[in-house]
PyMOL CGO cylinders between C-alpha atoms (Angstrom):
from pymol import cmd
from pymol.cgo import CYLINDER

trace = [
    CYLINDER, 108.08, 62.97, -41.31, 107.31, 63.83, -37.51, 0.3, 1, 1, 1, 1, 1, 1,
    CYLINDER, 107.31, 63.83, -37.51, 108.41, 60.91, -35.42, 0.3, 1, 1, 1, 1, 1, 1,
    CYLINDER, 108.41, 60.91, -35.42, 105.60, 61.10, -33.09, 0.3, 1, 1, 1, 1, 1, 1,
    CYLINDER, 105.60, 61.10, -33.09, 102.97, 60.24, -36.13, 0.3, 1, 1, 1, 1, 1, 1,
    CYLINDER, 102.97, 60.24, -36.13, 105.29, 57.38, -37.85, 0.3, 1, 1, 1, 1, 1, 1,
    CYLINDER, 105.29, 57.38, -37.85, 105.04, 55.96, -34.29, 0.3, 1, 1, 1, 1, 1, 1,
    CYLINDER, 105.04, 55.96, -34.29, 101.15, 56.62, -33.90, 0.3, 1, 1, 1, 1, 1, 1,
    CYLINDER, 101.15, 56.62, -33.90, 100.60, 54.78, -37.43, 0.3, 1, 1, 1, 1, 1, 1,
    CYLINDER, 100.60, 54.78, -37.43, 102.71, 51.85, -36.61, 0.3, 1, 1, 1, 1, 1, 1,
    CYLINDER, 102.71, 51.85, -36.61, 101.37, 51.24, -33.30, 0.3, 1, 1, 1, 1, 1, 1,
    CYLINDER, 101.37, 51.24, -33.30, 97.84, 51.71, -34.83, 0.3, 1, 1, 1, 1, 1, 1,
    CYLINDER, 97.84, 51.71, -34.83, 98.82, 49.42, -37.53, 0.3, 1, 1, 1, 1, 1, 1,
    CYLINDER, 98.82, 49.42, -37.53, 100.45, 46.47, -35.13, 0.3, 1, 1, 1, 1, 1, 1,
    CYLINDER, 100.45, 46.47, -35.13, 97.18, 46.42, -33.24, 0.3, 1, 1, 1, 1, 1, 1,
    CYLINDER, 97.18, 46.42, -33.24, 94.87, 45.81, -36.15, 0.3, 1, 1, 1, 1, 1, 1,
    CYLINDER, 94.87, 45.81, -36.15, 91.48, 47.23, -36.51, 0.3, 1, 1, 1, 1, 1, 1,
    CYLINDER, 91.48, 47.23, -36.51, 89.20, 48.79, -33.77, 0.3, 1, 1, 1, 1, 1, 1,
    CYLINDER, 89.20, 48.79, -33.77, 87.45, 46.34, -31.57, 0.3, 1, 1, 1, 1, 1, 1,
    CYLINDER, 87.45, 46.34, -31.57, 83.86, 46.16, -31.57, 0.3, 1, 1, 1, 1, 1, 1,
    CYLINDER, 83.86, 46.16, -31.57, 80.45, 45.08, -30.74, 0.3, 1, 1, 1, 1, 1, 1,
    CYLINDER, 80.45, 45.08, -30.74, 78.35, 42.70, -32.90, 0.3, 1, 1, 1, 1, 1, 1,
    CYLINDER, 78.35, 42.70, -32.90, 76.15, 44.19, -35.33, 0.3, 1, 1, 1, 1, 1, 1,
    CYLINDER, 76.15, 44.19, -35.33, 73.29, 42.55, -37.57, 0.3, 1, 1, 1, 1, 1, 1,
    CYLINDER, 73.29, 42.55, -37.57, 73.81, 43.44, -40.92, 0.3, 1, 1, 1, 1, 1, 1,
    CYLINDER, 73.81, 43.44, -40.92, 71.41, 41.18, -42.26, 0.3, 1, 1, 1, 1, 1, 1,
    CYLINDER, 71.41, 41.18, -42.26, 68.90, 39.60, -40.27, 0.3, 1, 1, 1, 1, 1, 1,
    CYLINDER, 68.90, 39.60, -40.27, 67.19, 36.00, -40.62, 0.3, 1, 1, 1, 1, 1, 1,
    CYLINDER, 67.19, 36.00, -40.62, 63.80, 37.12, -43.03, 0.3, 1, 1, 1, 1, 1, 1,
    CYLINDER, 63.80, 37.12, -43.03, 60.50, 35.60, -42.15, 0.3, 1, 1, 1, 1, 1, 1,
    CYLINDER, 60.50, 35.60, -42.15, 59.64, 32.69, -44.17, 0.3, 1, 1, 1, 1, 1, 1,
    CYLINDER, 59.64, 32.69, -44.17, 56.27, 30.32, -44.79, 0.3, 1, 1, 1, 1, 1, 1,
    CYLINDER, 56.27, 30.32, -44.79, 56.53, 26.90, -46.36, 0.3, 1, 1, 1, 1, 1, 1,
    CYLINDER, 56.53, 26.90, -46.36, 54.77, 23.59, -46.44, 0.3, 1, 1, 1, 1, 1, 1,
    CYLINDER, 54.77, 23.59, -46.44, 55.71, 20.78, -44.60, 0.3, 1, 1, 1, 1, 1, 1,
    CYLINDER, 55.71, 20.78, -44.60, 57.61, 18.42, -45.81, 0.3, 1, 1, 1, 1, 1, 1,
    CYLINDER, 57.61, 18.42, -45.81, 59.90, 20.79, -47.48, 0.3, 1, 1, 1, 1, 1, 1,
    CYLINDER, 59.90, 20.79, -47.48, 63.37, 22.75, -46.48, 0.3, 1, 1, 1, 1, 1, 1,
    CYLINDER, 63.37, 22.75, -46.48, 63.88, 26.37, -44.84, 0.3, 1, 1, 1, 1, 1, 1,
    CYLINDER, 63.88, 26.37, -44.84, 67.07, 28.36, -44.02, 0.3, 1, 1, 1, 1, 1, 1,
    CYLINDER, 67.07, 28.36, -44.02, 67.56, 31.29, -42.26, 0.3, 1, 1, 1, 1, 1, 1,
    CYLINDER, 67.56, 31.29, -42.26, 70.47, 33.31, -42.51, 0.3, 1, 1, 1, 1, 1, 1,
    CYLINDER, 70.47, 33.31, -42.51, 71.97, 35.82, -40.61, 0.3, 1, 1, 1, 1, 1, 1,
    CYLINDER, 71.97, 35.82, -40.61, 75.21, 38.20, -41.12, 0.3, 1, 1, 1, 1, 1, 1,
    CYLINDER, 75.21, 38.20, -41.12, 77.09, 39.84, -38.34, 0.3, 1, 1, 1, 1, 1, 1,
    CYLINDER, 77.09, 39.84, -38.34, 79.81, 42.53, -38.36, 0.3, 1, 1, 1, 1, 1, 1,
    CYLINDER, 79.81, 42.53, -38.36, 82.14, 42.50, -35.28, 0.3, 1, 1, 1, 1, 1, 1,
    CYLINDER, 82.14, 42.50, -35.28, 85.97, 42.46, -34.08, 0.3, 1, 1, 1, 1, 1, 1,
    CYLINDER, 85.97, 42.46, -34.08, 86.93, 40.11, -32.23, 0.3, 1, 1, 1, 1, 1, 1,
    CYLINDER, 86.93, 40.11, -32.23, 84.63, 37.83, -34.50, 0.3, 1, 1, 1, 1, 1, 1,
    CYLINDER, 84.63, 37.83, -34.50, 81.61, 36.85, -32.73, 0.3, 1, 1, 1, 1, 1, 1,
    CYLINDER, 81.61, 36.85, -32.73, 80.54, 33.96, -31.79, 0.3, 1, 1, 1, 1, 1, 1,
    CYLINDER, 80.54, 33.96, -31.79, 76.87, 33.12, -33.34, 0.3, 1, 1, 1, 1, 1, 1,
    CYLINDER, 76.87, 33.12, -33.34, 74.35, 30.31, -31.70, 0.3, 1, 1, 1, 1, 1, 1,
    CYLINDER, 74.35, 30.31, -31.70, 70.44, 29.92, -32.95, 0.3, 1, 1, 1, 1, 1, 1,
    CYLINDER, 70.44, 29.92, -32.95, 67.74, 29.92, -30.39, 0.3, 1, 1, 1, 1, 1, 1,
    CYLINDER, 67.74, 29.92, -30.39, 64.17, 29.23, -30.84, 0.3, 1, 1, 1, 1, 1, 1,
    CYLINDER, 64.17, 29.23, -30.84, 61.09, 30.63, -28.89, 0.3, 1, 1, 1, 1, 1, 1,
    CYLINDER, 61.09, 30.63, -28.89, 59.34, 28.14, -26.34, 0.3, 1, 1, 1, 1, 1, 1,
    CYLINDER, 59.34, 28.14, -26.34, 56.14, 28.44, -24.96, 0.3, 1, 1, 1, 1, 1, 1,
    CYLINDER, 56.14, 28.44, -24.96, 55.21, 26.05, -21.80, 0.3, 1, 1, 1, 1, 1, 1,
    CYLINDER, 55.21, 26.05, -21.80, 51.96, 24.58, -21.72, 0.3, 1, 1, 1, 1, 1, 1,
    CYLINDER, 51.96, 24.58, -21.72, 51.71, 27.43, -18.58, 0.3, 1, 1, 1, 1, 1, 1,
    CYLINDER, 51.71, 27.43, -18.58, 52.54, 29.94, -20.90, 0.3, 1, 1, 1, 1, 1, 1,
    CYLINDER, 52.54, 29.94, -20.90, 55.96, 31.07, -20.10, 0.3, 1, 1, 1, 1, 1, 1,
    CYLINDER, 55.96, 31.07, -20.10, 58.73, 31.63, -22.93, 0.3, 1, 1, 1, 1, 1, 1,
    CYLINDER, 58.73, 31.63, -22.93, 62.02, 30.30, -23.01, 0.3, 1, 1, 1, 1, 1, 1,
    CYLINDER, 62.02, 30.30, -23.01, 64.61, 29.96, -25.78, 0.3, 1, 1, 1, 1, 1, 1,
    CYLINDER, 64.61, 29.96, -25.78, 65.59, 26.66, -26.69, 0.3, 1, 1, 1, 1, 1, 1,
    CYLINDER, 65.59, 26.66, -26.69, 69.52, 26.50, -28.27, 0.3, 1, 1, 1, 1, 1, 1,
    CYLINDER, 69.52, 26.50, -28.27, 69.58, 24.89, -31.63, 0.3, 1, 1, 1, 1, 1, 1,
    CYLINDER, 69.58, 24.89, -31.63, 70.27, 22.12, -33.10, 0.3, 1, 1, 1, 1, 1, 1,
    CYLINDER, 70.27, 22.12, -33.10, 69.37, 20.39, -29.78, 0.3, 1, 1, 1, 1, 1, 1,
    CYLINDER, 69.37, 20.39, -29.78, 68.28, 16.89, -30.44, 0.3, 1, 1, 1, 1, 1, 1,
    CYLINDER, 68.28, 16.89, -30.44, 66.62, 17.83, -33.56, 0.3, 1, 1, 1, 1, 1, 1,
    CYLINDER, 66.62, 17.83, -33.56, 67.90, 15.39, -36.19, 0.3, 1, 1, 1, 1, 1, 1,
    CYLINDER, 67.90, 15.39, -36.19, 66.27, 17.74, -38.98, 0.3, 1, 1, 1, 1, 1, 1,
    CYLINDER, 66.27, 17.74, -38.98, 67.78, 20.92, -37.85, 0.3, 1, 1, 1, 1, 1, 1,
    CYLINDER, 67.78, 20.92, -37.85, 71.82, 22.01, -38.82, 0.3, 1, 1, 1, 1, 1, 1,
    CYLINDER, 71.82, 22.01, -38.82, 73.55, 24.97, -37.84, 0.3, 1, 1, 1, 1, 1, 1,
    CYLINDER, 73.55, 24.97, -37.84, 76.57, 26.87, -39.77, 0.3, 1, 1, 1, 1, 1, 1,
    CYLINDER, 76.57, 26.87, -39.77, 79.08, 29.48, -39.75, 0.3, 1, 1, 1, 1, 1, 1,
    CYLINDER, 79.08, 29.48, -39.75, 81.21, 30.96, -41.82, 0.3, 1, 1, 1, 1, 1, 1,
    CYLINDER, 81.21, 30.96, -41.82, 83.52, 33.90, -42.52, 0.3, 1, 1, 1, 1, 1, 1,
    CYLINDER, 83.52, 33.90, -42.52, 82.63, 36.66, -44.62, 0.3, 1, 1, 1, 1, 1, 1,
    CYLINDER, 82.63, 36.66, -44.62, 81.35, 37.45, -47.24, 0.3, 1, 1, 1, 1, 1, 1,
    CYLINDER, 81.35, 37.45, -47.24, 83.71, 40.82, -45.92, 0.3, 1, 1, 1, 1, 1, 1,
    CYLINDER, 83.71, 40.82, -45.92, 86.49, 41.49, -43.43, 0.3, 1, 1, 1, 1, 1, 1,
    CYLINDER, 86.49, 41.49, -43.43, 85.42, 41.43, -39.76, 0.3, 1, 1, 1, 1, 1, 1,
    CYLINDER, 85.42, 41.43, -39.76, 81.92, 39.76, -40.71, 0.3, 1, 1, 1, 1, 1, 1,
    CYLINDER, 81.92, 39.76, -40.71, 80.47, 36.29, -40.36, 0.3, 1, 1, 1, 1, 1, 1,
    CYLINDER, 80.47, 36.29, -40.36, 77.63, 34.60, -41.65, 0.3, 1, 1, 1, 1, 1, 1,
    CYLINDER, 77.63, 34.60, -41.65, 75.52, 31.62, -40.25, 0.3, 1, 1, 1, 1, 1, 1,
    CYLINDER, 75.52, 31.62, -40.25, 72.26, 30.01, -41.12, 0.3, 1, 1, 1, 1, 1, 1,
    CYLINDER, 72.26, 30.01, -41.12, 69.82, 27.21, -40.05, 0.3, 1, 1, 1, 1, 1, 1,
    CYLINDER, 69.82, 27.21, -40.05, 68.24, 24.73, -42.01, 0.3, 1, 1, 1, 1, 1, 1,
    CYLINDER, 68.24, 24.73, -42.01, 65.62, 22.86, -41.29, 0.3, 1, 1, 1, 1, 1, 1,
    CYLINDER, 65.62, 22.86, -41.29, 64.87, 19.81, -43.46, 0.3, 1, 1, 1, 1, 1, 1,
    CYLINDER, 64.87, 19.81, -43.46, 62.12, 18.16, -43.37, 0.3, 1, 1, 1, 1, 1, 1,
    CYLINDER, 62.12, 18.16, -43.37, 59.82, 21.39, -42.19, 0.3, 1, 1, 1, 1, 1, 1,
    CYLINDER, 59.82, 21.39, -42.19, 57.63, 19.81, -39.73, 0.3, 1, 1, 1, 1, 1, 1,
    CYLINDER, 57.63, 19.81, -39.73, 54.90, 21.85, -38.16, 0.3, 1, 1, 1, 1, 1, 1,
    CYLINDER, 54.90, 21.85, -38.16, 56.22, 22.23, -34.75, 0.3, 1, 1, 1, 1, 1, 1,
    CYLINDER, 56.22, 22.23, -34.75, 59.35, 23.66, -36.31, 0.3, 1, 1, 1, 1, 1, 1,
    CYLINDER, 59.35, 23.66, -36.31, 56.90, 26.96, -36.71, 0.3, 1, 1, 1, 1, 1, 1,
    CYLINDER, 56.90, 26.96, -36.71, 58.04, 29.79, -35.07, 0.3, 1, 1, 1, 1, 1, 1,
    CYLINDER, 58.04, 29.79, -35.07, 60.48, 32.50, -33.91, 0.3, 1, 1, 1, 1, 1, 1,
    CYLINDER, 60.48, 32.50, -33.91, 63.88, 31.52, -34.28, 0.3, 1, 1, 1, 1, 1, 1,
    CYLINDER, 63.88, 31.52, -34.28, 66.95, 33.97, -32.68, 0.3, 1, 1, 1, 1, 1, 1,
    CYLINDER, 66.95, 33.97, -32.68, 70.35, 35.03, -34.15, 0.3, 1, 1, 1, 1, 1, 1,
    CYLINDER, 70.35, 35.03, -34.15, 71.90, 35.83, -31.29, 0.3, 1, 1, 1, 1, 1, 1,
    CYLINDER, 71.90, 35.83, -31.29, 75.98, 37.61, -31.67, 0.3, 1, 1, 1, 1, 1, 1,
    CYLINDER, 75.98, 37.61, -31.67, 78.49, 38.04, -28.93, 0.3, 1, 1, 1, 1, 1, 1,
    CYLINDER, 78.49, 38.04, -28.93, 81.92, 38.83, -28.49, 0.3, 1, 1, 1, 1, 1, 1,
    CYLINDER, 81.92, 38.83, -28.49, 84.22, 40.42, -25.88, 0.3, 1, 1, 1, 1, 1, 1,
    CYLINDER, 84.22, 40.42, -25.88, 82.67, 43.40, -26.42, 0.3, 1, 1, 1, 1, 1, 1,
    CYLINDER, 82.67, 43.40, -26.42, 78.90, 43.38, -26.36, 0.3, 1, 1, 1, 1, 1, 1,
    CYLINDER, 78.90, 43.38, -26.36, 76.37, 41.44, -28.52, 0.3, 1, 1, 1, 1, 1, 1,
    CYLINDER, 76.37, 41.44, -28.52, 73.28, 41.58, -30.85, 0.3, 1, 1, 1, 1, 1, 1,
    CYLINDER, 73.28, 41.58, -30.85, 70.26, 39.38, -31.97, 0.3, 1, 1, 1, 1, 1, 1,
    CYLINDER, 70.26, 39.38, -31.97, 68.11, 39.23, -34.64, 0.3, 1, 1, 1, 1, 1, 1,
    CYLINDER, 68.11, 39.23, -34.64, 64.59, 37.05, -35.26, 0.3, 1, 1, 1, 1, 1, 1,
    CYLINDER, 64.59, 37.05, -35.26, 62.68, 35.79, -37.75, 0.3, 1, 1, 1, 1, 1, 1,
    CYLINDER, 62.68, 35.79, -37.75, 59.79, 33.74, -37.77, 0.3, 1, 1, 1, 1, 1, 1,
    CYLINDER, 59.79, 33.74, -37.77, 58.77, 30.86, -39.83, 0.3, 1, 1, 1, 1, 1, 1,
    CYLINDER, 58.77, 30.86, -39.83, 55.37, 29.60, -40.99, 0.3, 1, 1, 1, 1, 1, 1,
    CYLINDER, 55.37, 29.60, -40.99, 54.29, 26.09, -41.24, 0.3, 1, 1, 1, 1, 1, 1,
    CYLINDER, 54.29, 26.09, -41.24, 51.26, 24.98, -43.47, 0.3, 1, 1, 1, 1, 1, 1,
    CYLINDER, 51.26, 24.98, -43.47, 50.60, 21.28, -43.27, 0.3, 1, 1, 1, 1, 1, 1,
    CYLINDER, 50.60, 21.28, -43.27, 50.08, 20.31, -46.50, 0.3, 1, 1, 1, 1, 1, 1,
    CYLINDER, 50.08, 20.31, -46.50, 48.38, 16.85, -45.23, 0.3, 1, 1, 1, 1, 1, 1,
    CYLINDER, 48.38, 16.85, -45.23, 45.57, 19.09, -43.99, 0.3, 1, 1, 1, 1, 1, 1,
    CYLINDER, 45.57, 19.09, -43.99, 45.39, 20.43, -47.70, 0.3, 1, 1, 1, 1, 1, 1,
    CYLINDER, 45.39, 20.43, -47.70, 45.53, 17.55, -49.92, 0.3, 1, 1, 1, 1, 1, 1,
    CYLINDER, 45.53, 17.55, -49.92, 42.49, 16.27, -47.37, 0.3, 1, 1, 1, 1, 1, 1,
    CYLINDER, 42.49, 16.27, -47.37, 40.86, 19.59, -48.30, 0.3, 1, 1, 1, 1, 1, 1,
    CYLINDER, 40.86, 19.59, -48.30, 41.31, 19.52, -51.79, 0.3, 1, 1, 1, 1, 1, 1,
    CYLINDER, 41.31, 19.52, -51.79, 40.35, 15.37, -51.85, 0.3, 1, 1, 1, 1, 1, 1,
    CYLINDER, 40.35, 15.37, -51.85, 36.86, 15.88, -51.25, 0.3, 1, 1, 1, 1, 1, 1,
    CYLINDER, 36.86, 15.88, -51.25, 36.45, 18.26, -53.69, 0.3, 1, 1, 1, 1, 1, 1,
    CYLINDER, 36.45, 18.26, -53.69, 34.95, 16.71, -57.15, 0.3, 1, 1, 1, 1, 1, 1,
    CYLINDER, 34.95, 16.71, -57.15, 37.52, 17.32, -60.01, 0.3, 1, 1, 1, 1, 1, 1,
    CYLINDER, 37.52, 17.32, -60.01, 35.77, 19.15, -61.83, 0.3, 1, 1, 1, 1, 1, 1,
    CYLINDER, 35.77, 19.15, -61.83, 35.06, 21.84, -59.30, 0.3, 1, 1, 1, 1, 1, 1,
    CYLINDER, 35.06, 21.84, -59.30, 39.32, 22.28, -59.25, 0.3, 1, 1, 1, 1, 1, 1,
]
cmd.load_cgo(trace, "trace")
């Protein structure tokens, strides 16, 4: 064996794998539900050195302008998690939101960052208040259902 390769190998070897910048290899998927209910989004990131993974939602200012707000905040029905895996070099994390409420609609951010770069993902979620359709579907005789 040349000396120069068993060197090159064990070097390579010591020094692990190749860094590098996130990448979204599943992103959160849009969702609708009803109020009242639970949501998760989930999102899974390849990247070395692991990245680390923080949920933002879109804000809109009664002006208009947009800012992202970092989750959970000071919302008491709002969690965030992360985990390793489900593969080498990857990590997963997901929000849940329980009870849906209807100003939890909107577009929530995975955003991924490491030493190397970083990577974000969205997805939005729907909120039908299902107050405003038991009231619908109260006035309606019975046997009209």
């Amino acid at each position: 064996m040349h000396p120069a390769r068993t060197m090159a190998t064990c070097t390579r070897l010591a020094m692990g794998p190749a860094s590098s910048a996130p990448v979204v290899l599943m992103p959160p998927r849009d969702i609708h539900n009803v109020t009242g209910t639970q949501v998760f989004l989930s999102c899974e990131v390849k990247a070395v050195p692991t990245p680390v993974i923080t949920w933002k939602k879109v804000k809109r200012s009664p002006e208009g302008t947009e800012g992202l707000e970092v989750l959970p905040g000071d919302h008491v029905n709002i969690a965030v998690q992360v985990r390793g895996g489900p593969s080498d070099h990857e990590t997963t994390s997901w929000i849940l939101i329980n009870p849906l409420r209807k100003e939890d609609e909107g577009v929530y951010h995975c955003h991924a960052a490491n030493a190397i770069g970083e990577a974000q993902s969205r997805g939005t979620v729907t909120v039908l208040d299902l107050n405003r359709y038991k009231s619908l579907y109260s006035s309606v005789p019975g046997d009209l259902l």
